[in-house]
N, C-alpha and C positions, 0 to 999 in steps of 0.2 A: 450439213443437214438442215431441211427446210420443216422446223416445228412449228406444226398447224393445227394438231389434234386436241381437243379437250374434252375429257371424258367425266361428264360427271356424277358413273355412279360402276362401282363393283364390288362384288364379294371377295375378291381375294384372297382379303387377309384370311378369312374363315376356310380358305380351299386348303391354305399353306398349313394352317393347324392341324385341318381332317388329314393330311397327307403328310406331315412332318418333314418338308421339304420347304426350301428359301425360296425368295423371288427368279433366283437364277434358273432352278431348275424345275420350277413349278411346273404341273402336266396338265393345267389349263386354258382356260382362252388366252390369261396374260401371263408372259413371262418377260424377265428381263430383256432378252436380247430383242423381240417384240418391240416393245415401247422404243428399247433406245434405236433398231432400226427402223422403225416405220415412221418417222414421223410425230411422234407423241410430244403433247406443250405440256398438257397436264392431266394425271390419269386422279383421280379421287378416288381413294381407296377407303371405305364403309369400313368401321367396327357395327360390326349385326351383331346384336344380342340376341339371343336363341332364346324362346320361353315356349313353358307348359311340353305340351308335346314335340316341339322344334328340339330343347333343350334336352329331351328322351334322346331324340334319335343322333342327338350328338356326343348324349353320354356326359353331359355337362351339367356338373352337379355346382360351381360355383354360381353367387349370388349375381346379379345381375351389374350390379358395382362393378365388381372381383372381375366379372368376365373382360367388360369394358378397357378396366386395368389392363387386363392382360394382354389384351387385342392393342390397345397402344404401344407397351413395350415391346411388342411383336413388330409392331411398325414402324419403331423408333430402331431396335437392332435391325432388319432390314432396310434403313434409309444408309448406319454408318455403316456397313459391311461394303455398301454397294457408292459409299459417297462421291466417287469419281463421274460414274454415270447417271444417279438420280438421287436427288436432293429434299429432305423436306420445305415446304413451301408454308408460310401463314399469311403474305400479304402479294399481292401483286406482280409491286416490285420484285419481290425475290422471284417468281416467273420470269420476268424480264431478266433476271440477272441470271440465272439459270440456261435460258435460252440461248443467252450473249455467249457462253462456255461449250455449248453444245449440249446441257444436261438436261433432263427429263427433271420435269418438277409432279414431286406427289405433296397431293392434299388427304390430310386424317379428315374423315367427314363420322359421324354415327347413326345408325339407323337405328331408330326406336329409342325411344327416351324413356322407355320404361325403366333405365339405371338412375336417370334424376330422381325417380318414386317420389316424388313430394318435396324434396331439398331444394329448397331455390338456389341454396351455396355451391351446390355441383352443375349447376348451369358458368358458374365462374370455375370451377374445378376442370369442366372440359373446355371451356377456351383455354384454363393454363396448360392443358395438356397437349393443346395444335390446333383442336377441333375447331372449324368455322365455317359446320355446316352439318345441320341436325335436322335427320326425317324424324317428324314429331311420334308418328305409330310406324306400328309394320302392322301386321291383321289380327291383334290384341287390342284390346282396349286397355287403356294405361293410366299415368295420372296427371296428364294433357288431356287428353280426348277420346277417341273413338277412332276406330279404322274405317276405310269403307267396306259395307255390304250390300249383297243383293235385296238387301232387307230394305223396302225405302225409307221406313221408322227408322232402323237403325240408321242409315247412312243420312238422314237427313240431323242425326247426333253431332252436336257441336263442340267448341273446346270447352273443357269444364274450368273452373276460376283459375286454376292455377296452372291450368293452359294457357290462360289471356298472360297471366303472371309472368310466365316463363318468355312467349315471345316477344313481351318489352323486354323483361331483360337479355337477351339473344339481341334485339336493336341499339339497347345501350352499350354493349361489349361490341359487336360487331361482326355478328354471326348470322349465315343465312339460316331462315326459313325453309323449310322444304317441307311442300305437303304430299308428297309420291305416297301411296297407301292410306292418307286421310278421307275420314267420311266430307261428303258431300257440305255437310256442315261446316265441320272443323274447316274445309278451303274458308268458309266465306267467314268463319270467323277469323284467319288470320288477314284478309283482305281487308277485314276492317281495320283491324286493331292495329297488323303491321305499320311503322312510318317507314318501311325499304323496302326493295324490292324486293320478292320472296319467287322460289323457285319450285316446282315439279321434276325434280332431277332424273325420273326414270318410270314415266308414261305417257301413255297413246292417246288416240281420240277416239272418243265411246261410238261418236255417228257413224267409224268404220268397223268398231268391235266391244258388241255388248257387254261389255268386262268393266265390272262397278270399280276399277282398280284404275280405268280411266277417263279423261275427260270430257265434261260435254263442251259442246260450241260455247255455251253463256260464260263456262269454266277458263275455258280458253281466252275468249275476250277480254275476259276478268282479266288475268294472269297477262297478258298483255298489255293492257290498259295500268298495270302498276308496274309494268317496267321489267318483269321476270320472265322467265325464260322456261320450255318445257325440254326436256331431254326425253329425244324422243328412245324408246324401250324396243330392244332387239327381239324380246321374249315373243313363240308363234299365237300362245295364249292369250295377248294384248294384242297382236295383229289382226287377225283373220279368226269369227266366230269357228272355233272347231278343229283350229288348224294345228299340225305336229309337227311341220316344219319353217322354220324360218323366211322367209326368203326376202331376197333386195328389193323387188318392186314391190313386196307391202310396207317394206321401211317407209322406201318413197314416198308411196302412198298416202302414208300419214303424217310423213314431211310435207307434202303438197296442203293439208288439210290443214293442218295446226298453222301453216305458215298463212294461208288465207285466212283462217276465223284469227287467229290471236295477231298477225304480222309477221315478218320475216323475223324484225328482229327478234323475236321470243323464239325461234326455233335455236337448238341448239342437241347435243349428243350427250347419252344417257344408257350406256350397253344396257347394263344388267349383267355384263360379263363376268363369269364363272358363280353368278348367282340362279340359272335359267337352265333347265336341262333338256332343251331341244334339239334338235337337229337346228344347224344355220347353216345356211348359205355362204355366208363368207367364213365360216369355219373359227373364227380366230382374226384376235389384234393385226394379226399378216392381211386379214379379209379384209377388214375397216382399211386401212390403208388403201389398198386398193378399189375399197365403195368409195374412198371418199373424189375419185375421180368420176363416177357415176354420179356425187352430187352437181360437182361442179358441170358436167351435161345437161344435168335435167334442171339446175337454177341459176347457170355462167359463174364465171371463177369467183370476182368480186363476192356475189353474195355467201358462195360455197365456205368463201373463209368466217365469215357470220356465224354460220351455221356452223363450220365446225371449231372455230375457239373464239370468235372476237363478242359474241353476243354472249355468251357464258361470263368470257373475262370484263365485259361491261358491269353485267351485274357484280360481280367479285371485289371490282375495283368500289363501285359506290356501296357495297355495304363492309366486305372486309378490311378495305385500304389498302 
């Protein structure tokens, strides 16, 4: 098997919990036999913390900690039930070693740092738990920073101090950056502050789709010009103003655009899978396998592998090791 895909962002774990069912027989975009037939190098599986009205509709009364917790040991019994075919990852290397076997490597990533609430000590608590690689918000304001909104006040909202706090210590441990859902702000606060290269692990480009959720051209550049990568977002709400379905050529689309303003190498893959409830085009992890012969058409082979694992695992390699 020829592993080339790197995926770095999905809901998952949270799909298996709403559904009480394991990786094997999960009834969303990904499932085990998915990953291990199509291709996958490495899938990044999100713990998403759920808040305020998120946390209603999931019925999730634990503390934002507790959730976190539990969304790990969710992902740590699904790594050893399944360890023949996919393996937990925390450095590179074990990708490569993984590959070399034929296994599918998963990365524990977190979305929304609203479980650090203020603790500097739990920014070292989830590096020891796997994690190495944290979206600082989701569409709360927390005790990093600000989300992005339509609001241009609000989204022009930066990291607050112990936002700046927290992403040195993320650079001293060894953990990416990811600004997917930061306000406008917060990107260029971590551009400063970061000394790594820091990632957008699951958005678009604003100049094809009005959506404060993604990036403008300068954003781009930015994020380019420090060496980070954008994954580009499946979702039709980040594609196309207004749109309810998915489709491949607006992927492209904004694979073509990101790769001109930011470069090639910043493109990279970012589903949003089983976190996104639209109609797609390619239906499922079976789809992506088969797009990613669409990429390699519309940018030749060479760069196709770029885009879909060797530009992610660049960044990976110089900030996680």
């Amino acid at each position: 098997m020829n592993r080339w895909t790197v995926d770095l962002h999905c809901d998952t774990l949270l799909k298996l919990q709403q559904h009480g069912c394991s990786l094997e027989d999960a009834p969303g975009h990904i499932c085990l036999d998915m990953l291990t037939d199509c291709g996958a190098l490495l899938q990044c599986f999100a713990a998403f913390i759920p808040m305020y009205d998120r946390a209603e509709k999931y019925r999730i009364t634990m503390s934002p900690w507790e959730f976190f917790q539990h969304q790990a040991a969710l992902f740590d019994w699904e790594m050893a039930r399944a360890s023949e075919r996919i393996r937990p990852v925390r450095s590179v290397g074990e990708i490569e070693e993984n590959a070399a076997h034929d296994r599918v490597s998963a990365l524990l990533t977190l979305e929304d740092g609203a479980c650090i609430d203020g603790k500097i000590e739990r920014v070292q608590a989830l590096y020891d738990a796997g994690v190495r690689l944290v979206t600082l918000t989701w569409n709360y304001e927390n005790s990093l920073g600000y989300p992005n909104s339509p609001d241009d006040a609000l989204h022009a909202k930066g990291l607050k101090p112990f936002g700046l706090e927290a992403v040195e210590e993320m650079n001293r441990l060894g953990m990416v950056v990811d600004v997917s859902h930061l306000s406008e702000g917060g990107f260029y606060d971590v551009a400063r502050v970061s000394k790594a290269p820091f990632v957008a692990s699951h958005s678009c480009a604003r100049s094809l789709c009005r959506h404060s959720r993604n990036l403008t051209d300068a954003q781009l550049r930015t994020l380019g010009d420090r060496g980070g990568v954008c994954g580009v977002n499946f979702y039709s709400a980040f594609l196309r103003d207004g749109a309810e379905h998915s489709t491949n050529d607006d992927i492209l689309r904004h694979m073509r655009h990101i790769a001109d303003k930011a470069g090639l190498e910043a493109l990279a893959l970012g589903s949003d899978f089983d976190g996104i409830d639209c109609r797609l085009e390619m239906e499922n992890y079976r789809g992506l396998s088969r797009f990613t012969e669409r990429i390699a058409d519309a940018f030749g082979y060479d760069a196709a592998e770029k885009i879909c694992s060797q530009n992610a695992l660049r960044v990976l390699r110089e900030v996680i090791g």
